[in-house]
PDB file of N, CA, C and O in Angstrom:
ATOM      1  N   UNK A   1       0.853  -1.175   0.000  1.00  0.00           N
ATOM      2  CA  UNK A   1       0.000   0.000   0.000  1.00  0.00           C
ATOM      3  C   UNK A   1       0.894   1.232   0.000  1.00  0.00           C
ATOM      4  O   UNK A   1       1.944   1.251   0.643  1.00  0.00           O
ATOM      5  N   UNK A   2       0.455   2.289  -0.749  1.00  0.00           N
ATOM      6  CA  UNK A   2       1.091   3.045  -1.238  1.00  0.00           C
ATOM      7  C   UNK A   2       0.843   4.418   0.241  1.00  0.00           C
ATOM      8  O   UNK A   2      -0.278   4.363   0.748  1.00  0.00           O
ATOM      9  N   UNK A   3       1.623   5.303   0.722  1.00  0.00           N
ATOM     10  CA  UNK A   3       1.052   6.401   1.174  1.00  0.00           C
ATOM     11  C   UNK A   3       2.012   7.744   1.022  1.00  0.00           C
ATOM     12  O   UNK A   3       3.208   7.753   0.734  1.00  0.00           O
ATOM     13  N   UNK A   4       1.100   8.945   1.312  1.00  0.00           N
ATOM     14  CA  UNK A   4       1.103   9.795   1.855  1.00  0.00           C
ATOM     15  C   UNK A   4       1.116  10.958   2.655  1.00  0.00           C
ATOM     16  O   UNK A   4       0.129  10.957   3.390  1.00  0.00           O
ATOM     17  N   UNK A   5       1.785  11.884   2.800  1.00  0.00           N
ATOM     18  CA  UNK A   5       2.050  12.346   4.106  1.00  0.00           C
ATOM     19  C   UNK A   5       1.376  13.700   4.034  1.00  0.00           C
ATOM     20  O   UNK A   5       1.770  14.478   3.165  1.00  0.00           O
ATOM     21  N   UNK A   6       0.468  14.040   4.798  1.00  0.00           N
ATOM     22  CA  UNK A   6      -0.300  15.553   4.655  1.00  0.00           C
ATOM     23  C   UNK A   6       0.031  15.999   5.660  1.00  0.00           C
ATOM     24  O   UNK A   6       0.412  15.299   6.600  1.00  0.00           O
ATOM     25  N   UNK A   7      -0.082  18.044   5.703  1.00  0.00           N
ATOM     26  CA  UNK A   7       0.243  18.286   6.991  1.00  0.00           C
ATOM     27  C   UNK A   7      -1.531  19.069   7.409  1.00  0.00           C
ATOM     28  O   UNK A   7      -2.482  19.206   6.640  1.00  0.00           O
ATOM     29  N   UNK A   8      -1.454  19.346   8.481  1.00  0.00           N
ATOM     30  CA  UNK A   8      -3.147  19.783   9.064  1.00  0.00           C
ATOM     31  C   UNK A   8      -2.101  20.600  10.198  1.00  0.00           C
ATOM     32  O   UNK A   8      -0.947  20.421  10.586  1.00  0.00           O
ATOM     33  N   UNK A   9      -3.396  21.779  10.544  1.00  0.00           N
ATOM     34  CA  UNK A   9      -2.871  22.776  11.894  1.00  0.00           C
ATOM     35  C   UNK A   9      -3.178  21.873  12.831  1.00  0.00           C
ATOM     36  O   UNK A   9      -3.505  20.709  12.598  1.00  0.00           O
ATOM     37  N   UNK A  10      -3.072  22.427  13.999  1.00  0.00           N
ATOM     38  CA  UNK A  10      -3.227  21.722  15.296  1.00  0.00           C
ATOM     39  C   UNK A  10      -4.903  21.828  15.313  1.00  0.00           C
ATOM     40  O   UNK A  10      -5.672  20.962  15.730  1.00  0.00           O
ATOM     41  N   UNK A  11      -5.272  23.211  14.708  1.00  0.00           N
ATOM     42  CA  UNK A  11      -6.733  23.446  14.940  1.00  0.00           C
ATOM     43  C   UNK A  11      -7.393  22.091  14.148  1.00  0.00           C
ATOM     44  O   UNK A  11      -8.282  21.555  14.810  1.00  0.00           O
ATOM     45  N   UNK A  12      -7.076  21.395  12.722  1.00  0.00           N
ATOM     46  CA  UNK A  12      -7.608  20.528  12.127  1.00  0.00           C
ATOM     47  C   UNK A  12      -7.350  18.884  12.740  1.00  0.00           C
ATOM     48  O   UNK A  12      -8.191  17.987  12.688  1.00  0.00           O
ATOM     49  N   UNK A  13      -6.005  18.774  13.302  1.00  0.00           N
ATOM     50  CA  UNK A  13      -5.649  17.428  13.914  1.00  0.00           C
ATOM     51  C   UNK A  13      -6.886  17.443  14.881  1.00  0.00           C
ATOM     52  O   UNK A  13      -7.822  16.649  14.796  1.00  0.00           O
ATOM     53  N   UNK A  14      -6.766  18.521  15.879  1.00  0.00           N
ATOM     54  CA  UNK A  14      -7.650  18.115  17.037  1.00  0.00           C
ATOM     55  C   UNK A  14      -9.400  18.221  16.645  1.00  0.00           C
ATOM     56  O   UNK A  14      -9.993  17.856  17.660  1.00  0.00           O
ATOM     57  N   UNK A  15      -9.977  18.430  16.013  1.00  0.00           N
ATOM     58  CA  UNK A  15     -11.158  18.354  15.281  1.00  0.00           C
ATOM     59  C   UNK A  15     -10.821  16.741  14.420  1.00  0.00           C
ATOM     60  O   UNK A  15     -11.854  16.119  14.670  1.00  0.00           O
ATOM     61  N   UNK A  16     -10.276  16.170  13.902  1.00  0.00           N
ATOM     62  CA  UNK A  16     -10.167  14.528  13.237  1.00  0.00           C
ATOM     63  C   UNK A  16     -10.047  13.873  14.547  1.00  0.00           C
ATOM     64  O   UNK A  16     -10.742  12.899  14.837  1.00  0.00           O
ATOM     65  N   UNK A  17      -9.240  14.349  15.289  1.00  0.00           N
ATOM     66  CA  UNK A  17      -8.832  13.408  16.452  1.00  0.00           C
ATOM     67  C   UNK A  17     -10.689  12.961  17.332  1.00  0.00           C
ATOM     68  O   UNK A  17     -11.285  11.903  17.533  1.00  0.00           O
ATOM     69  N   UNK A  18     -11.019  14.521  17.635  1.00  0.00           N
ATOM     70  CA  UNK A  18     -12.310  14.136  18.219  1.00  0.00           C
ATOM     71  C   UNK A  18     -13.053  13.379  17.547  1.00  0.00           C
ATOM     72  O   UNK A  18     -13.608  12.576  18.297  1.00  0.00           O
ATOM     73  N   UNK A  19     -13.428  13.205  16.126  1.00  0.00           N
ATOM     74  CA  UNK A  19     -14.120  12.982  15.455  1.00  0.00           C
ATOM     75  C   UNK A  19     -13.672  11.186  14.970  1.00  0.00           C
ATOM     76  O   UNK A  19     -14.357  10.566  14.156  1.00  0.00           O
ATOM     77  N   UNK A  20     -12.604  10.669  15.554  1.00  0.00           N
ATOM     78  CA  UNK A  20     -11.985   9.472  15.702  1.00  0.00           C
ATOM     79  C   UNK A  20     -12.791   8.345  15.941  1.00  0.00           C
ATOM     80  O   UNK A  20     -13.640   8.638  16.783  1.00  0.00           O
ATOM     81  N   UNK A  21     -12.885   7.184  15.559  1.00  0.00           N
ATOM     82  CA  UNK A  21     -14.078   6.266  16.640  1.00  0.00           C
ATOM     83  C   UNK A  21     -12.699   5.539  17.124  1.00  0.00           C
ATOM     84  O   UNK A  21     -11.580   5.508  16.613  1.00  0.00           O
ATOM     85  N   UNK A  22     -13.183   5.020  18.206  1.00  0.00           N
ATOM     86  CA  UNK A  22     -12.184   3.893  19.254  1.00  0.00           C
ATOM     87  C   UNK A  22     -11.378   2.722  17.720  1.00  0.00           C
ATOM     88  O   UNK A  22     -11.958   2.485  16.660  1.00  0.00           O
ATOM     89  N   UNK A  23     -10.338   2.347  18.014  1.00  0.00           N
ATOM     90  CA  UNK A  23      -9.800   1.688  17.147  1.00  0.00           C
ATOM     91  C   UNK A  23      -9.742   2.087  15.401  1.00  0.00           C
ATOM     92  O   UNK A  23      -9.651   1.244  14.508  1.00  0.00           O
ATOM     93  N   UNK A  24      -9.839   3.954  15.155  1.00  0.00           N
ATOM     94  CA  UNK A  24     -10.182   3.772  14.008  1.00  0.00           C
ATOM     95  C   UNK A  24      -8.767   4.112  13.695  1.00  0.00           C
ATOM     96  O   UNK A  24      -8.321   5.032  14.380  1.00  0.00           O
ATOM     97  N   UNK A  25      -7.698   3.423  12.547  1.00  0.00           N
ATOM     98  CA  UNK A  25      -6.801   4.723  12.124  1.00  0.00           C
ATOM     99  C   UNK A  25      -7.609   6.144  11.316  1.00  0.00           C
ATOM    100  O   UNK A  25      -8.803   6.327  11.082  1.00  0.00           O
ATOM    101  N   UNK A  26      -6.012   7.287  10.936  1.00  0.00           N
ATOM    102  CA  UNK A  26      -6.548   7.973  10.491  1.00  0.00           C
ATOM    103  C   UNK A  26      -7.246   7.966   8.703  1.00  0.00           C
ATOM    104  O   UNK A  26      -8.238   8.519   8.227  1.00  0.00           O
ATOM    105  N   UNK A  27      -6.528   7.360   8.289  1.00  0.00           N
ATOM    106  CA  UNK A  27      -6.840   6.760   7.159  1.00  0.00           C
ATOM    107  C   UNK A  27      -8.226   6.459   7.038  1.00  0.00           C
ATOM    108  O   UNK A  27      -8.932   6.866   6.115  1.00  0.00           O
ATOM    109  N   UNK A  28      -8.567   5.820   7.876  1.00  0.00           N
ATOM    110  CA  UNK A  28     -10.044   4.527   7.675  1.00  0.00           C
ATOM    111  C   UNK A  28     -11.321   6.097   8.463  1.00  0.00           C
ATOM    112  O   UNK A  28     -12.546   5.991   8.423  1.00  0.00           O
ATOM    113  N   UNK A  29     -10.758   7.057   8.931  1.00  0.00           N
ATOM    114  CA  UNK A  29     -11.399   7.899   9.569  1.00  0.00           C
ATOM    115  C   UNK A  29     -11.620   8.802   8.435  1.00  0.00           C
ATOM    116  O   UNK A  29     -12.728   9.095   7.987  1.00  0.00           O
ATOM    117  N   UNK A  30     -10.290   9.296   7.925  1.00  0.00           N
ATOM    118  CA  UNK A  30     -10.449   9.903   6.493  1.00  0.00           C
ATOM    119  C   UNK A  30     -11.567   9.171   5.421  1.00  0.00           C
ATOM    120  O   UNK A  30     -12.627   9.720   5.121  1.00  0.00           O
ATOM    121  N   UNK A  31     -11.299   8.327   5.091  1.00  0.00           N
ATOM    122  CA  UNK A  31     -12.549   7.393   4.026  1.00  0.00           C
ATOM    123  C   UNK A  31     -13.725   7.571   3.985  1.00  0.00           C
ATOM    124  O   UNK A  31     -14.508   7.828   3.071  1.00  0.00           O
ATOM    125  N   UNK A  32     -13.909   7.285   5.986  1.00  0.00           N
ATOM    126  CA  UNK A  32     -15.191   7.194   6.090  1.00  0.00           C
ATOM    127  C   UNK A  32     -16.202   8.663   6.144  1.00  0.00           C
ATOM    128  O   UNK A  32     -17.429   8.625   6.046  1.00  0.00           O
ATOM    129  N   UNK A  33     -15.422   9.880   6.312  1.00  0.00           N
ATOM    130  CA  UNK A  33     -15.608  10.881   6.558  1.00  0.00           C
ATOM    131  C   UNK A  33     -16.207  11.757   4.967  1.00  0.00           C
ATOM    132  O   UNK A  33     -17.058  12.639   4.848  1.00  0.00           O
ATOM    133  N   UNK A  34     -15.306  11.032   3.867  1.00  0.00           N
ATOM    134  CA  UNK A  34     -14.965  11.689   2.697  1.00  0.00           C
ATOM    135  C   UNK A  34     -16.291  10.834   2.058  1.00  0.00           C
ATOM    136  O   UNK A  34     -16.757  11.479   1.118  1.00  0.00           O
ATOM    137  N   UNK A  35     -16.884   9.821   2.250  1.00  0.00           N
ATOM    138  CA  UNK A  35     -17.465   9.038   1.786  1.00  0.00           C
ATOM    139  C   UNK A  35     -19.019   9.438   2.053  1.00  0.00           C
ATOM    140  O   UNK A  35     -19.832   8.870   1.324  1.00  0.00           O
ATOM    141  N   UNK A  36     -19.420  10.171   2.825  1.00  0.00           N
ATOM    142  CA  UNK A  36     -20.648  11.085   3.624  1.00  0.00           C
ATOM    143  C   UNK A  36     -20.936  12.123   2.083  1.00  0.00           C
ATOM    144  O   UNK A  36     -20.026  12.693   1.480  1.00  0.00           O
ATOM    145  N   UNK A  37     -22.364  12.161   1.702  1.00  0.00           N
ATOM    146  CA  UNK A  37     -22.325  13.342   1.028  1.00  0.00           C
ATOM    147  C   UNK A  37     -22.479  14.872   1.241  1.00  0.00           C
ATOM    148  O   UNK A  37     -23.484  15.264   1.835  1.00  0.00           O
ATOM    149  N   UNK A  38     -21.547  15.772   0.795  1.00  0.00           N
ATOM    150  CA  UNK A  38     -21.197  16.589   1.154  1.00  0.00           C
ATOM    151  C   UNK A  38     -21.405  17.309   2.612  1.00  0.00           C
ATOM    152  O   UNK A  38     -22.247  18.161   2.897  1.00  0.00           O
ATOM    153  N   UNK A  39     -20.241  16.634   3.591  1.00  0.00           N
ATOM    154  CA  UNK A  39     -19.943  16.508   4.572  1.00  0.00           C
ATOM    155  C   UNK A  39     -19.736  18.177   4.973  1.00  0.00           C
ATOM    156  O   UNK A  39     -20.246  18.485   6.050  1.00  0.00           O
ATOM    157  N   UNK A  40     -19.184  19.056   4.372  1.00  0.00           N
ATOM    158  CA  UNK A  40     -19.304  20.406   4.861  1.00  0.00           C
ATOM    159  C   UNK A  40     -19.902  21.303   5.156  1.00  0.00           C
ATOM    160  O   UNK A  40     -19.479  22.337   5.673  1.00  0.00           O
ATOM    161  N   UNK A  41     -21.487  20.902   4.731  1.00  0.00           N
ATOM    162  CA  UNK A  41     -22.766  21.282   4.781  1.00  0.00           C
ATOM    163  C   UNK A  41     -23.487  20.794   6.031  1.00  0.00           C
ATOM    164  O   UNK A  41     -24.487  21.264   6.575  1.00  0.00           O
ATOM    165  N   UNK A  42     -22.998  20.101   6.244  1.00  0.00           N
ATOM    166  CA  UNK A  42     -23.518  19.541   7.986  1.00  0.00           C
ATOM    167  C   UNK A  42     -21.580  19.307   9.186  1.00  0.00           C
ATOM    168  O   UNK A  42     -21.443  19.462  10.400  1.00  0.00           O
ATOM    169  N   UNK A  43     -20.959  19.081   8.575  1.00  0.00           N
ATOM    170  CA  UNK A  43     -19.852  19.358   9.364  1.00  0.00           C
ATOM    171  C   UNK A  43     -20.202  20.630  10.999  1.00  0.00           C
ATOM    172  O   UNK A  43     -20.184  21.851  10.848  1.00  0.00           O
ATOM    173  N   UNK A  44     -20.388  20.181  11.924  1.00  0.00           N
ATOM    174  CA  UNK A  44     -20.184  21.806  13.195  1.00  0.00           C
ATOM    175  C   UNK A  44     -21.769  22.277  13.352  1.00  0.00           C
ATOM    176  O   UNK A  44     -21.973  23.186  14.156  1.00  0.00           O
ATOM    177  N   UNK A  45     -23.011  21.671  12.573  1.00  0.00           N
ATOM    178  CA  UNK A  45     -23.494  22.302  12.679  1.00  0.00           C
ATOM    179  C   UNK A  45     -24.706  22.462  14.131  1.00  0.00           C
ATOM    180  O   UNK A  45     -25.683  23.197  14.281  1.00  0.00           O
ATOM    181  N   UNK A  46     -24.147  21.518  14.927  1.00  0.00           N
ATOM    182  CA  UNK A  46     -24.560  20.450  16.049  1.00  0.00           C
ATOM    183  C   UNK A  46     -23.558  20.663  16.925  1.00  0.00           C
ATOM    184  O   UNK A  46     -22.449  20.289  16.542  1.00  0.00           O
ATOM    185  N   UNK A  47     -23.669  21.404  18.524  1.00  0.00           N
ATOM    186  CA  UNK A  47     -22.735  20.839  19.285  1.00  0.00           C
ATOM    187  C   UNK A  47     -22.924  19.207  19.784  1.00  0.00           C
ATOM    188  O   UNK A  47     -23.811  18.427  19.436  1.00  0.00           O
ATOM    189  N   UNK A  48     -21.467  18.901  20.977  1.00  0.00           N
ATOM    190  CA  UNK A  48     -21.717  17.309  20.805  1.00  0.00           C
ATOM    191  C   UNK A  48     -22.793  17.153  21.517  1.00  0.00           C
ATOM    192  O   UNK A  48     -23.332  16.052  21.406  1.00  0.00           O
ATOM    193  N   UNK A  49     -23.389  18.093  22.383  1.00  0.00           N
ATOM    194  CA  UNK A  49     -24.949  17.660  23.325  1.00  0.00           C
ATOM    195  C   UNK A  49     -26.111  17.565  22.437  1.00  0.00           C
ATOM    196  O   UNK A  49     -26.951  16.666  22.408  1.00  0.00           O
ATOM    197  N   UNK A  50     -26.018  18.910  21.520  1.00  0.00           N
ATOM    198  CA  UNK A  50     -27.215  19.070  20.690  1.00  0.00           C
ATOM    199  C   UNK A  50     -27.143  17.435  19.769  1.00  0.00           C
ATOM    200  O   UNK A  50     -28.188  16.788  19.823  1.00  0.00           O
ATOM    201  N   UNK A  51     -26.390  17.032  19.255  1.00  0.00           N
ATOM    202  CA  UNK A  51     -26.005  15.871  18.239  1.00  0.00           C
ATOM    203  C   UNK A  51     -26.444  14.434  19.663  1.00  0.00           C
ATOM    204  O   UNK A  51     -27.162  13.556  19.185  1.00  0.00           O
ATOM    205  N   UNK A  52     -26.181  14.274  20.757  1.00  0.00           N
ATOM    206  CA  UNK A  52     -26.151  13.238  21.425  1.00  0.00           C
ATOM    207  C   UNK A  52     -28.005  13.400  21.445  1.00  0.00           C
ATOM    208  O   UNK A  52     -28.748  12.614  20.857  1.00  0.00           O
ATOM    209  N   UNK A  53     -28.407  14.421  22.137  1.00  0.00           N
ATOM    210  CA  UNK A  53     -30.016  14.750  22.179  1.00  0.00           C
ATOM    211  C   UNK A  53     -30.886  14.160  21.004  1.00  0.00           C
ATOM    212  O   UNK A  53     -31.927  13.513  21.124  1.00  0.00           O
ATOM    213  N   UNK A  54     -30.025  14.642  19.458  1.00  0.00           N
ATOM    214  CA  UNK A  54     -30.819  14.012  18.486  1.00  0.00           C
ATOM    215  C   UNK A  54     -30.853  13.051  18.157  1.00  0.00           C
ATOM    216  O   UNK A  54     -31.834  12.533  17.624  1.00  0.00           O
ATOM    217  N   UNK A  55     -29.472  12.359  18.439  1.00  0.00           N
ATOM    218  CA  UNK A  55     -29.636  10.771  17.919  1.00  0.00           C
ATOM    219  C   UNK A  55     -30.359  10.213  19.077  1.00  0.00           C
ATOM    220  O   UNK A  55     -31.032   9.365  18.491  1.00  0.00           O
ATOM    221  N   UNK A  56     -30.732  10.093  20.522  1.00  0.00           N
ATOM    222  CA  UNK A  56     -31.350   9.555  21.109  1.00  0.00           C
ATOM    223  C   UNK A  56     -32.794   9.835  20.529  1.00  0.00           C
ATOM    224  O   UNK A  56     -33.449   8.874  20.122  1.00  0.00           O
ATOM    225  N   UNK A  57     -33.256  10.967  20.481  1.00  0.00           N
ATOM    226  CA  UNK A  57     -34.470  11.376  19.932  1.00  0.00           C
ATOM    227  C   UNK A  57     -35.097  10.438  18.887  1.00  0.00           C
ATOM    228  O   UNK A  57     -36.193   9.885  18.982  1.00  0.00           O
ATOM    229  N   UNK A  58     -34.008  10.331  17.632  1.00  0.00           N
ATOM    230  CA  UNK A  58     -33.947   9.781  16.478  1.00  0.00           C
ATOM    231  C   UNK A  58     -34.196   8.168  16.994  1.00  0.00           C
ATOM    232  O   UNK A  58     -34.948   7.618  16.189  1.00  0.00           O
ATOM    233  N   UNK A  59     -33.707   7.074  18.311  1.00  0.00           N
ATOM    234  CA  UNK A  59     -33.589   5.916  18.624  1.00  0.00           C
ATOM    235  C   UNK A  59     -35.056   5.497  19.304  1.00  0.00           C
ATOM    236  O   UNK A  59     -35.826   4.552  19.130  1.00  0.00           O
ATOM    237  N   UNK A  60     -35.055   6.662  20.157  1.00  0.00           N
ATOM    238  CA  UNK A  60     -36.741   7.025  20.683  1.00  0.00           C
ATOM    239  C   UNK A  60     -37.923   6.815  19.818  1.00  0.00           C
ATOM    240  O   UNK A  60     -38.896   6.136  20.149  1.00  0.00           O
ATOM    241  N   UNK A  61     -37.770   7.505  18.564  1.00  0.00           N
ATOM    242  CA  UNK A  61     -38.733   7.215  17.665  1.00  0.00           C
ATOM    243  C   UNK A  61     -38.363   5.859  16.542  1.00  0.00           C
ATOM    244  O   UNK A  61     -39.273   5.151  16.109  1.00  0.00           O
ATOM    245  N   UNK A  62     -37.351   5.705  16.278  1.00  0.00           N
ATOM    246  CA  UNK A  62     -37.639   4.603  16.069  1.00  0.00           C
ATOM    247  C   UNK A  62     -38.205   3.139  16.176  1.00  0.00           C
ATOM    248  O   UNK A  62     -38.806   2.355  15.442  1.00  0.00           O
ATOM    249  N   UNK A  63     -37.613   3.169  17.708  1.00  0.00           N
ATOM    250  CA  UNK A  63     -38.753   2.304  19.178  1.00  0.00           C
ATOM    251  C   UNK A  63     -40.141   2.174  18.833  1.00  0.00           C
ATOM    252  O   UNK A  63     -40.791   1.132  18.749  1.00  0.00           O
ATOM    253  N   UNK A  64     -40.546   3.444  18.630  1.00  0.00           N
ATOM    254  CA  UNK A  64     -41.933   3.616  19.048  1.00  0.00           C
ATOM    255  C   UNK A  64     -42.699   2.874  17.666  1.00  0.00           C
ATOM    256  O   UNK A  64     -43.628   2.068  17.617  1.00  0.00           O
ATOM    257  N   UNK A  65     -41.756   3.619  16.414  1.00  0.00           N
ATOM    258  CA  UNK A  65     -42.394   3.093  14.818  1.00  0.00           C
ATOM    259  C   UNK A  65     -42.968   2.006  14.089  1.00  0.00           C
ATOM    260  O   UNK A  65     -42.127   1.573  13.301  1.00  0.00           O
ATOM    261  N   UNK A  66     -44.168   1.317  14.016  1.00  0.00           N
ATOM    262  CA  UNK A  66     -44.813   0.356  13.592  1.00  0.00           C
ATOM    263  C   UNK A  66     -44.158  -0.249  12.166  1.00  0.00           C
ATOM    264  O   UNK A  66     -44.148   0.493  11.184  1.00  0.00           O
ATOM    265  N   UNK A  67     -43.627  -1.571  12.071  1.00  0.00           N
ATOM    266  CA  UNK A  67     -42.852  -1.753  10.909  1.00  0.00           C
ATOM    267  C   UNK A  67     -43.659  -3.002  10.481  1.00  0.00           C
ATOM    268  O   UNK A  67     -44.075  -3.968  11.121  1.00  0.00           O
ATOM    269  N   UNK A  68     -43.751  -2.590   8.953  1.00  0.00           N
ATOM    270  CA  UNK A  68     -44.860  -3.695   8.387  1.00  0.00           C
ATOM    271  C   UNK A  68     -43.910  -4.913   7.625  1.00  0.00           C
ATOM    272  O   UNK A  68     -42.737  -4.824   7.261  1.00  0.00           O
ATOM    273  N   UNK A  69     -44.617  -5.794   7.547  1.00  0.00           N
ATOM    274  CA  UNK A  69     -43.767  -6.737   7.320  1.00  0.00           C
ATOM    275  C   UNK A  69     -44.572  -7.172   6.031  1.00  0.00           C
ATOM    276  O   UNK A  69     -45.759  -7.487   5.955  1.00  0.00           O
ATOM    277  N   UNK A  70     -43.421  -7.094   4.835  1.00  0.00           N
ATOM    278  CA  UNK A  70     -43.607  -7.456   3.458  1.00  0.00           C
ATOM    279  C   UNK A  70     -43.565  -8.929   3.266  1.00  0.00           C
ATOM    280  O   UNK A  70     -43.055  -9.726   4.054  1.00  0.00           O
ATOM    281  N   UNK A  71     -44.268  -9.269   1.915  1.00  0.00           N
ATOM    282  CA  UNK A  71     -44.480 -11.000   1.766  1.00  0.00           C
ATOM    283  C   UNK A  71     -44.481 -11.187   0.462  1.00  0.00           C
ATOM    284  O   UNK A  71     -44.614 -12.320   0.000  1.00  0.00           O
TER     285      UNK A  71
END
């Protein structure tokens, strides 16, 4: 495998770093990030409470949602 070496400010490392999942490299973090459609349009636009609030919200209603079953 072939690589590359990029440089990022401290302001951009520590924004990837948070944005890291447990065991991810940066690579596989990069991919998965770049792979989102147009990620800059929703990038920040959520602090991490407001974003934790909605995805529970979002798990809440899913719970609740009647799912029909096709045949």
């Amino acid at each position: 495998m072939a690589f590359k070496n990029i440089s990022l400010s401290v302001e951009a490392y520590d924004a990837l770093k948070r944005l890291q999942h447990a065991g991810e490299s940066f690579s596989k973090e990069v991919i998965r990030l770049a792979q989102r459609e147009r990620v800059s349009d929703v990038f920040g636009i959520f602090s991490d409470s407001e974003a934790e609030a909605l995805k529970k919200g979002v798990a809440e209603v899913r719970k609740k949602a009647k799912v029909r079953t096709w045949r």
